[in-house]
Backbone as JSON, one array per atom type, in Angstrom:
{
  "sequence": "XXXXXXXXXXXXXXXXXXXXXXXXXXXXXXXXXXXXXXXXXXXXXXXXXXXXXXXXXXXXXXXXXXXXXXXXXXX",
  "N": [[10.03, -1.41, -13.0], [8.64, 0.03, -14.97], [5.89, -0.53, -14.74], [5.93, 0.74, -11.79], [6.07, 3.37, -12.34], [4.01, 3.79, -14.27], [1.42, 3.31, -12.6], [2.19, 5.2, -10.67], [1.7, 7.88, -12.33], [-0.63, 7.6, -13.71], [-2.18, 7.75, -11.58], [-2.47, 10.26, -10.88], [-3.36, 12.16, -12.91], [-5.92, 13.11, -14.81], [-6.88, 11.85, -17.29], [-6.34, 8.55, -17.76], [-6.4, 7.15, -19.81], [-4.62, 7.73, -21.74], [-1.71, 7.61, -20.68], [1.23, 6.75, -21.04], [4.31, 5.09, -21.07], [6.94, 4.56, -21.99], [10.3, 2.04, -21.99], [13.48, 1.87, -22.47], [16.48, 0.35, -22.45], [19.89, 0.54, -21.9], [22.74, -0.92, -21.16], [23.37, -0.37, -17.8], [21.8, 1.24, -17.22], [18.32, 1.93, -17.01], [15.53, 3.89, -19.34], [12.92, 5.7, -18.57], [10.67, 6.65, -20.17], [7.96, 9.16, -20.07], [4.35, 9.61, -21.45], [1.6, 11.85, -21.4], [-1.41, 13.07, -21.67], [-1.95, 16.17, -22.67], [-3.41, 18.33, -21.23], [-2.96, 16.83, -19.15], [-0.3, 17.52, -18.15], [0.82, 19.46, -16.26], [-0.2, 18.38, -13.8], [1.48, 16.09, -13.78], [3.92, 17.18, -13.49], [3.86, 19.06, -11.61], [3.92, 22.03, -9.3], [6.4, 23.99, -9.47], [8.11, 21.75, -10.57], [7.57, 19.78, -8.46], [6.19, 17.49, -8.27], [7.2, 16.21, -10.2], [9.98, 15.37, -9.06], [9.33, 13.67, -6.64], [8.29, 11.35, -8.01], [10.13, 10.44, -9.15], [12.38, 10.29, -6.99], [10.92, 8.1, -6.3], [11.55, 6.23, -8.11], [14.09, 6.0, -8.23], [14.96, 4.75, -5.89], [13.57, 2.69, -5.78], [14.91, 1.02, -7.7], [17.59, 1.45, -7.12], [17.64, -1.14, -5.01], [17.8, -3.08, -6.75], [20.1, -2.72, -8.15], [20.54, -0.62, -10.23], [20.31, 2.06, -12.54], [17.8, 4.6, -12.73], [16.71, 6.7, -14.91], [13.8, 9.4, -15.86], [12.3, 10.53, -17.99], [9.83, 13.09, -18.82], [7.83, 13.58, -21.42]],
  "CA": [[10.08, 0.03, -12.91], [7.61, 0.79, -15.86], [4.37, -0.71, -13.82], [5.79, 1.66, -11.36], [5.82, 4.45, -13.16], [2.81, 3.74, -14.74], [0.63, 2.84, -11.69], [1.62, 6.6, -10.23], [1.24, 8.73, -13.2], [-2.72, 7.2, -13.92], [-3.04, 8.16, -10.34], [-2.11, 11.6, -10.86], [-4.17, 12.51, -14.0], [-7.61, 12.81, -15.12], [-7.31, 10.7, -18.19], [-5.4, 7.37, -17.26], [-6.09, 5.91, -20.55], [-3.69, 8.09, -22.08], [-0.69, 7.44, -19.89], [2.35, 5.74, -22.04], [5.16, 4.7, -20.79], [8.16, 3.48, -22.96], [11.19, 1.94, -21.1], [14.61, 1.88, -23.54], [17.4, 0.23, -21.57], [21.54, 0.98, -22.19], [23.65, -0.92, -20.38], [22.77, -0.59, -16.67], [20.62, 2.65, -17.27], [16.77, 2.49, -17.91], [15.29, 5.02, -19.24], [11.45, 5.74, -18.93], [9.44, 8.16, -21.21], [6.26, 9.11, -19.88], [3.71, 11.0, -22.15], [0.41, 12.02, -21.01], [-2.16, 14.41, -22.33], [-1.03, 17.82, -22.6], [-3.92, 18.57, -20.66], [-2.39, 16.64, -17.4], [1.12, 17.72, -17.9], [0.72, 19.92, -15.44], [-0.25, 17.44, -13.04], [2.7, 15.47, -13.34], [4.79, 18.16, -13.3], [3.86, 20.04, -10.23], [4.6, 23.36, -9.37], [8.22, 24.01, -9.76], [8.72, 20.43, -10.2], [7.8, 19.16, -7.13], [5.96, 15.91, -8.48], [8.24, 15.19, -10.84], [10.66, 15.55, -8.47], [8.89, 12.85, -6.33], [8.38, 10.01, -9.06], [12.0, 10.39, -9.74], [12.83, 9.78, -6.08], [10.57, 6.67, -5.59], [11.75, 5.17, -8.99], [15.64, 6.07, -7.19], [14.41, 4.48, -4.1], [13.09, 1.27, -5.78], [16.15, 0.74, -8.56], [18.88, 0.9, -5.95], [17.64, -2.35, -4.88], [18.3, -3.69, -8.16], [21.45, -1.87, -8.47], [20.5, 0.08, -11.52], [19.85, 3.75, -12.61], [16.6, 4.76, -13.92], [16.15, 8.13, -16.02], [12.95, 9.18, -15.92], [11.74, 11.7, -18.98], [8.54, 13.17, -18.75], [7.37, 14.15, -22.76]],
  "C": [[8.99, 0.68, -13.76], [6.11, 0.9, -15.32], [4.37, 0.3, -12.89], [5.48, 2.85, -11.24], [4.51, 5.03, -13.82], [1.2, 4.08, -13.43], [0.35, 4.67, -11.01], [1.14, 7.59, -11.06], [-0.71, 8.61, -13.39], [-3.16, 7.81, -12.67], [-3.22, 9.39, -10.24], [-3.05, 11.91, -11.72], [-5.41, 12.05, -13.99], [-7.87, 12.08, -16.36], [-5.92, 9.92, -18.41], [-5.42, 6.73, -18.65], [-4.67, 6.88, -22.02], [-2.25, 8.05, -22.3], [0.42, 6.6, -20.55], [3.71, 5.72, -21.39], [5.6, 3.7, -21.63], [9.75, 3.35, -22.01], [12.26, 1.28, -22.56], [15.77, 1.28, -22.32], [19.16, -0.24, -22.26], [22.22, 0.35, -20.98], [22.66, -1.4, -18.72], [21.81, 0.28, -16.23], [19.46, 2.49, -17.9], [16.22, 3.59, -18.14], [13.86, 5.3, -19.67], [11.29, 7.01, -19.36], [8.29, 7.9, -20.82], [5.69, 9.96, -20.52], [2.57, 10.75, -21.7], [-0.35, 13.17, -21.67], [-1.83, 15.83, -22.26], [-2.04, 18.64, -21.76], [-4.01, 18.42, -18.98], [-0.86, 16.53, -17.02], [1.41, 18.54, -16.42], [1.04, 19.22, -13.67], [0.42, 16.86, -12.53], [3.69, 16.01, -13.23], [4.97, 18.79, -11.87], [3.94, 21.33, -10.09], [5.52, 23.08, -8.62], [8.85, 22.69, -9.94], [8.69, 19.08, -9.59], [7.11, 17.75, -7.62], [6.44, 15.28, -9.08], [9.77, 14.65, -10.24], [10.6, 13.87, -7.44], [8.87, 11.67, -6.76], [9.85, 9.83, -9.21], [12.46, 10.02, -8.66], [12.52, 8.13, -5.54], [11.08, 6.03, -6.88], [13.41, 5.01, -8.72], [15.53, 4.73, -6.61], [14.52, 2.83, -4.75], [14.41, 0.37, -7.13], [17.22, 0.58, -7.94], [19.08, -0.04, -5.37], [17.63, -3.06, -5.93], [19.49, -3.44, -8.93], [21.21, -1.48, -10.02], [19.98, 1.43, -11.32], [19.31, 3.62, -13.45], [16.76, 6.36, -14.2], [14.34, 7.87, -16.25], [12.33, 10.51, -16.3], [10.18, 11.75, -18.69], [7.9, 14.0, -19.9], [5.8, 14.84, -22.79]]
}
């Protein structure tokens, strides 16, 4: 899930070497922290949401076949 995570965020932003992802896991719940430059928050954000909205669906999408729930903070 973190490569995942990782792989789209760099794609999204203009500086990839930034991109951090920390994965904490409770139980059957992971929970990724992504921080990126405060300069491509934006970016991963979207307007109103909408890309974070997105990442959060494909990291859904791809955890359900692993039967687990990911959380997925964006700092």
């Amino acid at each position: 899930m973190k490569a995942l995570v990782e792989v789209i965020t760099k794609a999204l932003v203009d500086n990839p070497e930034s991109v951090v992802v920390t994965e904490k896991t409770e139980g059957k719940t992971i929970v990724l922290e992504v921080k990126v430059a405060d300069s491509d928050m934006g970016k991963v954000i979207g307007k109103q949401g909408r890309i974070a909205k997105a990442i959060r669906s494909v990291v859904k999408a791809a955890a359900a076949k692993e039967d687990k729930k990911v959380i997925v903070d964006i700092a």
